[in-house]
C-alpha atoms as an extended CHARMM CRD file, in Angstrom:
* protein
*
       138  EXT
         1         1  UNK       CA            -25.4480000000       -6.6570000000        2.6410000000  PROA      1               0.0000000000
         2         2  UNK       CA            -22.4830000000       -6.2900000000       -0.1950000000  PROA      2               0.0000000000
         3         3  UNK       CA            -19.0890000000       -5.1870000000        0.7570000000  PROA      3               0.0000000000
         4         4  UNK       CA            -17.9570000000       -2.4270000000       -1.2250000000  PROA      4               0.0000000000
         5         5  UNK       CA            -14.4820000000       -2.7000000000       -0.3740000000  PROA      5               0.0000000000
         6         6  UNK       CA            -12.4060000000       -6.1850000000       -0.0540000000  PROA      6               0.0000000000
         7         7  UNK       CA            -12.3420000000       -7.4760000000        3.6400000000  PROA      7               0.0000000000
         8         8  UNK       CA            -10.0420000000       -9.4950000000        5.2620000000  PROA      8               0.0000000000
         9         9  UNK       CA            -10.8350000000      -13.3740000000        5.5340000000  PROA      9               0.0000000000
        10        10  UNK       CA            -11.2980000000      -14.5060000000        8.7830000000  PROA      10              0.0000000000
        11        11  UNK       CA            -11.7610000000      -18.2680000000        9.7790000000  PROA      11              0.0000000000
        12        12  UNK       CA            -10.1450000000      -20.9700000000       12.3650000000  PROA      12              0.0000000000
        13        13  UNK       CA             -6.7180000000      -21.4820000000       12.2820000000  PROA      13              0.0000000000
        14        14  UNK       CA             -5.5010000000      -18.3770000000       11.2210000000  PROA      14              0.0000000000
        15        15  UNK       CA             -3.0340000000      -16.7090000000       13.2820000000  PROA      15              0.0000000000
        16        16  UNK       CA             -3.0680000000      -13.0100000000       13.9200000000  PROA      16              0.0000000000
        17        17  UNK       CA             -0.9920000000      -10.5540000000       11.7400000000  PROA      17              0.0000000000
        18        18  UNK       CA              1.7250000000       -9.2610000000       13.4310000000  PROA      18              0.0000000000
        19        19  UNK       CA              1.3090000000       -5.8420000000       12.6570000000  PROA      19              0.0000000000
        20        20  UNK       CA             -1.6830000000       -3.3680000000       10.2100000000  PROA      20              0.0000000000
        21        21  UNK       CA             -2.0340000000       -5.5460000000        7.4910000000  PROA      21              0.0000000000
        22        22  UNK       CA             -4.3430000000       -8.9680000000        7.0660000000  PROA      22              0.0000000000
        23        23  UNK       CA             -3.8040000000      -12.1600000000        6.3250000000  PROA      23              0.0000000000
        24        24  UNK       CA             -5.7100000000      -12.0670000000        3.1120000000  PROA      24              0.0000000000
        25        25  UNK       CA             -8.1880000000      -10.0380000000        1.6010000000  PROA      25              0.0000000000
        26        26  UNK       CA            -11.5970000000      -11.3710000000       -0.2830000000  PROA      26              0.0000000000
        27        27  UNK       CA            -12.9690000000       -8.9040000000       -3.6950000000  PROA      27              0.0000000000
        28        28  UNK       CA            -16.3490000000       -7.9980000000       -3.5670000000  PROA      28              0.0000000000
        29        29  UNK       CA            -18.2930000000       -9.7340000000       -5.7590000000  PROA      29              0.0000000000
        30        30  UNK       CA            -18.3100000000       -8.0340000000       -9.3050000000  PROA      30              0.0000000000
        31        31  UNK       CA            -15.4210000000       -6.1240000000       -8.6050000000  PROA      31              0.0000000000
        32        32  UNK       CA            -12.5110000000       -5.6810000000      -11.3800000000  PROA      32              0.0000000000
        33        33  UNK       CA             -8.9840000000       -6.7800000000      -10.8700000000  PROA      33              0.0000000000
        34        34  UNK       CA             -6.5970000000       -3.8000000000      -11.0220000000  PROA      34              0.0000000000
        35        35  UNK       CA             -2.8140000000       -4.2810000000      -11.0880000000  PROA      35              0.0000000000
        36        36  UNK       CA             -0.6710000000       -0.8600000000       -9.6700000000  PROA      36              0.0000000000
        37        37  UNK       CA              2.5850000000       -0.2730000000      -10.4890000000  PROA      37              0.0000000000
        38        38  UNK       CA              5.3270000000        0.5650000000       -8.0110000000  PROA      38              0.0000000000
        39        39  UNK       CA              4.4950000000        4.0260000000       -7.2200000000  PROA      39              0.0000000000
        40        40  UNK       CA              7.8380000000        5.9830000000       -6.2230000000  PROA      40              0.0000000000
        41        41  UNK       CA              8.5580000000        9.6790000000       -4.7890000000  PROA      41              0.0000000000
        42        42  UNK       CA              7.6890000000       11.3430000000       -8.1990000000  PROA      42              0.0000000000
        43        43  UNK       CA              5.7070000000       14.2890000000       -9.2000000000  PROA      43              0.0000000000
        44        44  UNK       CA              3.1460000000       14.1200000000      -12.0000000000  PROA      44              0.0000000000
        45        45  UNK       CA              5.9770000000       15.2690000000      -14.4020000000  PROA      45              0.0000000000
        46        46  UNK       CA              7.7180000000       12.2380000000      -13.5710000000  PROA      46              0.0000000000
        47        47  UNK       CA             10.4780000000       14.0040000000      -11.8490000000  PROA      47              0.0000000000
        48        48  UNK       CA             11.6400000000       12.3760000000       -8.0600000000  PROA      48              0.0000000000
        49        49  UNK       CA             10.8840000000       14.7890000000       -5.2270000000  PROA      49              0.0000000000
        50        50  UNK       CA             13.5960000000       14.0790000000       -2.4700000000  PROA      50              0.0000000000
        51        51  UNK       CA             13.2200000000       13.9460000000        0.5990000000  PROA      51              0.0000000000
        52        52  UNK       CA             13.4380000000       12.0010000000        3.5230000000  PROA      52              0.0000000000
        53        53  UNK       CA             12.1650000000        8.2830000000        4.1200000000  PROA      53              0.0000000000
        54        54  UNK       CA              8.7790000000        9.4410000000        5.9230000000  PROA      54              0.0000000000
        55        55  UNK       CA              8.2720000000       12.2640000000        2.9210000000  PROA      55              0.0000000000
        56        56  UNK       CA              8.8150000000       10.0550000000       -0.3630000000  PROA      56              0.0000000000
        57        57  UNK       CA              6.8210000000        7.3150000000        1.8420000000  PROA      57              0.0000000000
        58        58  UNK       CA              4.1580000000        9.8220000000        2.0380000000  PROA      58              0.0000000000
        59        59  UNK       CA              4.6750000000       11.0190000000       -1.4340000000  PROA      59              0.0000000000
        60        60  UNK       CA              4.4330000000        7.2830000000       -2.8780000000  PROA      60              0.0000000000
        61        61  UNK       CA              1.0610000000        6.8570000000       -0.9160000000  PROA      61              0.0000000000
        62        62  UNK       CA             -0.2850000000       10.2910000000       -2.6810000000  PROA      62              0.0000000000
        63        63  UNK       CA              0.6450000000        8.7550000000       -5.9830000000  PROA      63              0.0000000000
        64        64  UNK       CA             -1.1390000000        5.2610000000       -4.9540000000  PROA      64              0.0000000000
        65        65  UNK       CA             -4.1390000000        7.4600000000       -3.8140000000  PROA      65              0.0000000000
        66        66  UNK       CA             -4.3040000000        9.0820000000       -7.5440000000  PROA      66              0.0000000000
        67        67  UNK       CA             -3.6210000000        5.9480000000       -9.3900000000  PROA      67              0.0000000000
        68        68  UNK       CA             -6.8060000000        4.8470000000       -7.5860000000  PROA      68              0.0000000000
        69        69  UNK       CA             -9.0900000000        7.9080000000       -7.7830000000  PROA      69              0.0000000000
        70        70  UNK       CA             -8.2140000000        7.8660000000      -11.5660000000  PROA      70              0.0000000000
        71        71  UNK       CA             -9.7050000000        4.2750000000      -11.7420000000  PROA      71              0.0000000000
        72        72  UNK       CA            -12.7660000000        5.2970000000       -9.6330000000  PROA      72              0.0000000000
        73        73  UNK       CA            -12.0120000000        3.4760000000       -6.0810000000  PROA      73              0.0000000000
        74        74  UNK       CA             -9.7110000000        5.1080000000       -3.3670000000  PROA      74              0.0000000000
        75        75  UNK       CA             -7.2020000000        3.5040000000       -1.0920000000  PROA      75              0.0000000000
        76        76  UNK       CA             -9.6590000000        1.1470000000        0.7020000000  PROA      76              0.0000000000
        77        77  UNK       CA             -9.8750000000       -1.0580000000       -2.6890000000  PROA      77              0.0000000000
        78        78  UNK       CA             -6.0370000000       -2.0380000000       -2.2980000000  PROA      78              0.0000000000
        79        79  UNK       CA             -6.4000000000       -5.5940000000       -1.8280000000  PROA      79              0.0000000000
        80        80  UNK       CA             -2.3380000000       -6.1560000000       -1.5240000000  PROA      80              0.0000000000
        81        81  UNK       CA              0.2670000000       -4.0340000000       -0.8360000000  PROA      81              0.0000000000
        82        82  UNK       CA              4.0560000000       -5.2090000000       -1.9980000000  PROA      82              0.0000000000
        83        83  UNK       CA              6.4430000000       -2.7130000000       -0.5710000000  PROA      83              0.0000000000
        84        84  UNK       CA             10.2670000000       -2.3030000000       -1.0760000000  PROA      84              0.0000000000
        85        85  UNK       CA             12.6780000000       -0.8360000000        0.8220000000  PROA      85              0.0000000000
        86        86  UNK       CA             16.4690000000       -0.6290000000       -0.3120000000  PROA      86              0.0000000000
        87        87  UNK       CA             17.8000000000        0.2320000000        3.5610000000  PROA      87              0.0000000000
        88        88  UNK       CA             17.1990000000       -2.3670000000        6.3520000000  PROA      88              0.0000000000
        89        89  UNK       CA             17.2050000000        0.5900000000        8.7240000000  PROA      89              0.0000000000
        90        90  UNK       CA             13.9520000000        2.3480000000        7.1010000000  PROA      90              0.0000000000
        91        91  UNK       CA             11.8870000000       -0.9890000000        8.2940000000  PROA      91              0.0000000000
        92        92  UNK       CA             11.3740000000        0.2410000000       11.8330000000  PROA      92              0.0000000000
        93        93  UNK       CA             10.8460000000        3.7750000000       10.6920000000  PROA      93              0.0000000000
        94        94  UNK       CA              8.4730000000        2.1100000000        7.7190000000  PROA      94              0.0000000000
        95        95  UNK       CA              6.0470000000        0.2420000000       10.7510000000  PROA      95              0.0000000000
        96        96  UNK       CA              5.7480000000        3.8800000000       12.8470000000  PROA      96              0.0000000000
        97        97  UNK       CA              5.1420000000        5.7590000000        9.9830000000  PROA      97              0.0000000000
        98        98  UNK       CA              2.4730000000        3.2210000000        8.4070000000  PROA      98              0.0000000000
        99        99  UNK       CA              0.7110000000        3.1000000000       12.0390000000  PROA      99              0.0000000000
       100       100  UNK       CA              0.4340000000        6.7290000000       11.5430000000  PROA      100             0.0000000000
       101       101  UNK       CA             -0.7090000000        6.4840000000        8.2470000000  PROA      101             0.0000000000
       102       102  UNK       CA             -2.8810000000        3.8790000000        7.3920000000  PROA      102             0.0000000000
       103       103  UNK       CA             -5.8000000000        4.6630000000       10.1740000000  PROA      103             0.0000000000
       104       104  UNK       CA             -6.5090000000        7.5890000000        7.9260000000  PROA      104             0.0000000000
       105       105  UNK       CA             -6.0040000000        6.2080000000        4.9080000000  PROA      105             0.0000000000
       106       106  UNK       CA             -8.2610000000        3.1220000000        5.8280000000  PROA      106             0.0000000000
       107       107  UNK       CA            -11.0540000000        4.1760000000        8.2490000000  PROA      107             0.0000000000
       108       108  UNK       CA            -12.9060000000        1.1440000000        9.0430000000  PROA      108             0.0000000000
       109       109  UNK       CA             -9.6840000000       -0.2620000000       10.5690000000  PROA      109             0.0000000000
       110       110  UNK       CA             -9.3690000000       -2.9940000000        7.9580000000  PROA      110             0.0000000000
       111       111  UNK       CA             -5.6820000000       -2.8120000000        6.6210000000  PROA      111             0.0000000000
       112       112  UNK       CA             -4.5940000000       -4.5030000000        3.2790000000  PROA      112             0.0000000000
       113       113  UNK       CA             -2.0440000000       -7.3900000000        2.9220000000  PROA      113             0.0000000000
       114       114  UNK       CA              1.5710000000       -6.4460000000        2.4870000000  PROA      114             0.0000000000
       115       115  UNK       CA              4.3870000000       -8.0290000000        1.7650000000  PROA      115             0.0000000000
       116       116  UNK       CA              7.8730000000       -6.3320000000        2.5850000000  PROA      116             0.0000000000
       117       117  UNK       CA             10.8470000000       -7.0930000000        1.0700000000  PROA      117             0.0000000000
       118       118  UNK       CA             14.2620000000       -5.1120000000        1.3700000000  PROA      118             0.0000000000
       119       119  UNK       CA             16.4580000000       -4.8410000000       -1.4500000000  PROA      119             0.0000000000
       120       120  UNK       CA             19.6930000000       -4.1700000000       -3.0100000000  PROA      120             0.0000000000
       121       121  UNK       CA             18.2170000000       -0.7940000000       -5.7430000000  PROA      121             0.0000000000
       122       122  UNK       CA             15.2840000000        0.4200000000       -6.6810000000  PROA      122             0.0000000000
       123       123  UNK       CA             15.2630000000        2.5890000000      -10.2870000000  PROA      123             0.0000000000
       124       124  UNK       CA             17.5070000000        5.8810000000       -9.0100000000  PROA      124             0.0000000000
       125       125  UNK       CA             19.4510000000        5.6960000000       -6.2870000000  PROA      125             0.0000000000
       126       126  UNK       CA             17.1060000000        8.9970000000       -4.8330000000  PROA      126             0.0000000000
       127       127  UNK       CA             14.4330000000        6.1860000000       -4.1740000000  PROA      127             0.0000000000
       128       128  UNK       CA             13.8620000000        5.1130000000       -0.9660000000  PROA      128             0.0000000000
       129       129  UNK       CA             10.7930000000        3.0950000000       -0.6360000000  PROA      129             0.0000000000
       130       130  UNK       CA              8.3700000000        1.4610000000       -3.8780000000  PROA      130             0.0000000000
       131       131  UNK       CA              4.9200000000        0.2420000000       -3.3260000000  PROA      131             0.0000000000
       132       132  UNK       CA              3.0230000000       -1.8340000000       -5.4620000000  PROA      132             0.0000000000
       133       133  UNK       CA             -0.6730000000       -2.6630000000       -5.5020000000  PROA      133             0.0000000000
       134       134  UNK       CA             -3.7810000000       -5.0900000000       -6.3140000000  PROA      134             0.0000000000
       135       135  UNK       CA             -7.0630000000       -3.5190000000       -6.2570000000  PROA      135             0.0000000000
       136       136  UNK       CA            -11.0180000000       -4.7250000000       -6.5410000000  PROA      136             0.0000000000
       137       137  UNK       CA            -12.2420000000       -1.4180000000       -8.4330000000  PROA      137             0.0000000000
       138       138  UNK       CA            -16.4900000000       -1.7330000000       -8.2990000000  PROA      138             0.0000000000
């Protein structure tokens, strides 16, 4: 049988994640390569909608969601996550809120690679959190 989303590779010597994400991820075969901007706590206008960390968190995973329904696929084809945060204190919040989170937004309890990196600005100083993507679209 043929994945139809990427799965995570599995094999001897590699040491458990140590929290939702995997290791790596493998792309079905005959899947595209699809490159995401960071999505950020905008509105389809382009205008940021404030709020607080766990809204433009949400927000930025809406926006990931439509990038990928416009391209076919859904969430489950993320094969890497890189997420930015510009406050160390949002990285605690950032693990409840993503163990809230990604069970819905991945089903089959297979959870993408992410890196997370905490820096100094994002674009506006209203942005809280940026999350960038790698997708196999079939």
């Amino acid at each position: 049988m043929t994945a139809t989303y990427p799965l995570p590779l599995d094999g001897p010597g590699l040491g458990s994640p140590l929290g939702l994400y995997s290791n790596a991820y493998v792309a079905p075969p005959g899947h595209r390569l699809m490159a995401i901007a960071g999505q950020l706590s905008v509105d389809a206008a382009g205008r940021s909608v404030r709020g607080t960390f766990e809204e433009q968190f949400a927000r930025v995973m809406d926006n990931m969601a439509a990038v990928l329904t416009a391209a076919g696929a859904d969430l489950r084809a993320v094969m890497k996550f890189t997420t930015y945060l510009v406050d160390p204190a949002t990285v605690e919040p950032f693990y409840e809120i993503r163990t809230r989170l990604w069970p819905r937004h991945f089903p089959e309890g297979y959870y993408p690679p992410n890196t997370l990196l905490v820096v100094q600005a994002l674009t506006r100083p209203e942005f809280l959190i940026e999350i960038e993507a790698l997708a196999a679209i079939p």
